[in-house]
N, C-alpha and C positions, 0 to 999 in steps of 0.2 A: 483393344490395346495389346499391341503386343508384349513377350515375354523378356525383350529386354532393355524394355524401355521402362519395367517395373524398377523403384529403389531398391537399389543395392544386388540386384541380380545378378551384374557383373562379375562384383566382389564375389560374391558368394559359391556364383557357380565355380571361376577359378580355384578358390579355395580348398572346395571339396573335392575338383579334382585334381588337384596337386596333395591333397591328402588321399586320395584313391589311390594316385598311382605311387605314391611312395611305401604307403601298406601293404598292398593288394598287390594293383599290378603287375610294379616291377619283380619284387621275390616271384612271382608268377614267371613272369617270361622268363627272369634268368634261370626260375626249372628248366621251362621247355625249352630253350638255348643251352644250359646245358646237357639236358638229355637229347638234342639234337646233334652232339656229337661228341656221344656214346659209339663205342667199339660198334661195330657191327656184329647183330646178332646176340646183341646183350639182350635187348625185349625178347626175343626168341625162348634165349634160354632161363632169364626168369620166368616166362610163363608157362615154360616148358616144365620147370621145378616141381615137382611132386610134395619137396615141404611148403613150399610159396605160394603154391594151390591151397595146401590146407591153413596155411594162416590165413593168407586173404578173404578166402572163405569161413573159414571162424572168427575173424576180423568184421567184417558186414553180418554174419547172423547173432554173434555177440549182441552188437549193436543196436540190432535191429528189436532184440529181444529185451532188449533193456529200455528202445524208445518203446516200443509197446507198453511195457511195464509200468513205464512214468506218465505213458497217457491214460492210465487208467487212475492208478495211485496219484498222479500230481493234481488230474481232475479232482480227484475225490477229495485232495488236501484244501488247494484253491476254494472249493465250494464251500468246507466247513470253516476257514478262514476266513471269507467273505459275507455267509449268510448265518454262522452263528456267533451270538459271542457268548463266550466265556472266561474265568479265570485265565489267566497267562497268556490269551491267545498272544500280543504282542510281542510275548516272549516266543511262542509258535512262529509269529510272521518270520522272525530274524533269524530264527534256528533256521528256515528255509535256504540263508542266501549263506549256510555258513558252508557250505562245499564250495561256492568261490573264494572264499577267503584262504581257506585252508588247502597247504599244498598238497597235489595228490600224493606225495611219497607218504606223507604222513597220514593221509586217510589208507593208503592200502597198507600199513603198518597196524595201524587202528584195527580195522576190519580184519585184519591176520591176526590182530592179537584177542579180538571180541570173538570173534570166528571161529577160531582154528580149536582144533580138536584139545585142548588143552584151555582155550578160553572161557573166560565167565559162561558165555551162552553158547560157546560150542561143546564143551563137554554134557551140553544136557540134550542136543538134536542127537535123536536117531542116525543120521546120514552129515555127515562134513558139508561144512559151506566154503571151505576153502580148498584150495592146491586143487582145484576139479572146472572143469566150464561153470557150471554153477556158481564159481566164485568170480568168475570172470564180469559173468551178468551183473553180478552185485555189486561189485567196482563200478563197473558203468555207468549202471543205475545212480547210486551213488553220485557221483561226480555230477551226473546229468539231469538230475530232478528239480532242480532249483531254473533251467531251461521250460520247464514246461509248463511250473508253477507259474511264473511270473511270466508267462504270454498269455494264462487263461486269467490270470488274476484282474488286473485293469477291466479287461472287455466284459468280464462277470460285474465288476463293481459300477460299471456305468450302465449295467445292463435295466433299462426299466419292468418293472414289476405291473406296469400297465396288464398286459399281455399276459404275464400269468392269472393275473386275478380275474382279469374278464373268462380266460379259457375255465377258469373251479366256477365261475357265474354259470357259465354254461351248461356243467355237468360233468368237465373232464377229468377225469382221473391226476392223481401226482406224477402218475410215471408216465401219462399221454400227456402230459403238460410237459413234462421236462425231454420226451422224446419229439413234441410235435411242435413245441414252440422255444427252448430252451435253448438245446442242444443243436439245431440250424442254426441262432445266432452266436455261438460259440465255435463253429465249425473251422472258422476260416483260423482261429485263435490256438484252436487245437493241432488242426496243423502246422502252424508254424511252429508253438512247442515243440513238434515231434518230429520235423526236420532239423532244427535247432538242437534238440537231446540229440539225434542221429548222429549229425554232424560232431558234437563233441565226444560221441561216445566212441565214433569210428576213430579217432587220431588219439586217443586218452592211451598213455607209456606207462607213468610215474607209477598210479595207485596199481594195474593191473600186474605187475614183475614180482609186487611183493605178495600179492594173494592168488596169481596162477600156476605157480611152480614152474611155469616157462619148459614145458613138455613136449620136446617136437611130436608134432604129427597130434598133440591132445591139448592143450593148453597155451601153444604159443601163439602171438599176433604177429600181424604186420607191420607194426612199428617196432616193434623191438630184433624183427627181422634187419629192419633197414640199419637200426642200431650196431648188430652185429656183423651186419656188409661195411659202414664206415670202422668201424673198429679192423676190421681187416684189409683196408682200405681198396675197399673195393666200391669206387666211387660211384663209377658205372652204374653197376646194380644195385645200389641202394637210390640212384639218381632213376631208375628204372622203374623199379618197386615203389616209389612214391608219386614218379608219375602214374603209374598205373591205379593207385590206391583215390586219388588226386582225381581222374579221370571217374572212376565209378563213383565218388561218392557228389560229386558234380550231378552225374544222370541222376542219381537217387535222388538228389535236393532240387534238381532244375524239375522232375515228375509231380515231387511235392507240391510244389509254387504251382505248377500246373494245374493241378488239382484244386489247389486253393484259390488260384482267381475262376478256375472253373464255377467252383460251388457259389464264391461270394456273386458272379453274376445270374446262376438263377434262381439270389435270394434279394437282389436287388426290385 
């Protein structure tokens, strides 16, 4: 039978893309149409930029360092969430999803004000967590850890127990259990987390302004780069610098997915 001769295919398919292209899309192409006729030599001389190199670059290894972080720390949440219980865990699950609710201006206030050398817990760290990269991280992290929870969360809960208890039958250790039979079927889950933290950590403005100090050449991003080309009206290059920003973080996620139907088929 073919596929569209199934009920309601039609319908459906239309729908979703007529909601594709009006989310997605079209803001899509009207970037690339507008940055299609950009001055000439505008890509040139943004990439040419010596401060636009270092944010972009502290912009993706921020990022990067923060999706790292939540893959280990969101795993580690996810697992005790799901395989133990205790007092308040309910109240644990929901504390998870509360950085979407809450807007970043106000967590990077929060975290300036927990943080910062004057704060409850920052006046007792040897070393500052704010107005430094370090703080930068922590924003990230932050905002983006609730991405990585709730992609390992589900696939861990429907995850059967068959399999580990046969592998401790056999004689295998807890950590050759959770390295040799656990952790492959969580693979494909992880990564998507961690494209998904990626992707939100790379374009996060709000929380990161009030806890990096916005330091050119030490501190500053990429988007609040772009922020300060529109304030100056400088369309161009801000239309420039988010294609460019736009473009990399596309390769980084189109690698991931790659990665991830790679593993899922030779765990099929």
């Amino acid at each position: 039978m073919s596929f569209t001769r199934r009920p309601g295919f039609g319908l459906s398919l239309g729908v979703t893309l007529l909601g594709t292209s009006l989310m997605v899309l079209l803001p899509l192409a009207g970037l690339a149409l507008k940055a299609a006729h950009a001055k000439p030599g505008t890509f040139a001389a943004v990439l040419s930029s010596p401060r636009i190199q270092t944010a972009c670059l502290f912009s993706l290894g921020a990022a990067l360092a923060a999706a790292l972080f939540n893959l280990v720390w969101g795993t580690l949440i996810a697992w005790v969430l799901v395989r133990y219980p205790f007092p308040g865990r309910r109240l644990a699950d929901a504390l998870v999803d509360l950085p979407f609710a809450l807007p970043t201006a106000v967590a990077g206030l929060t975290l300036a004000s927990l943080y910062g050398p004057k704060g409850w817990l920052g006046h007792l760290l040897p070393f500052p967590l704010v107005y430094n990269r370090l703080g930068v991280v922590l924003a990230l992290s932050f905002v983006s850890l609730p991405f990585m929870v709730r992609s390992i969360q589900p696939v861990l809960e429907e995850l059967p127990r068959d399999m580990e208890e046969a592998a401790a039958c056999l004689g295998a250790s807890r950590w050759a259990t959770l390295r040799r039979v656990v952790l492959p079927q969580l693979l494909p889950a992880i990564l998507s987390g961690f494209a998904l933290s990626f992707a939100r950590a790379v374009g996060e403005y709000g929380s990161v302004v009030f806890i990096s100090g916005n330091l050119p050449f030490k501190t500053e991003i990429a988007p609040l780069l772009i922020v300060v080309k529109l304030e100056q009206y400088d369309y161009d290059g801000a239309v420039a610098l988010a294609v460019i920003m736009l473009g990399v973080s596309l390769l980084v996620l189109t690698s991931i997915h790659f990665l991830n139907r790679l593993g899922s088929r030779r765990h099929v």
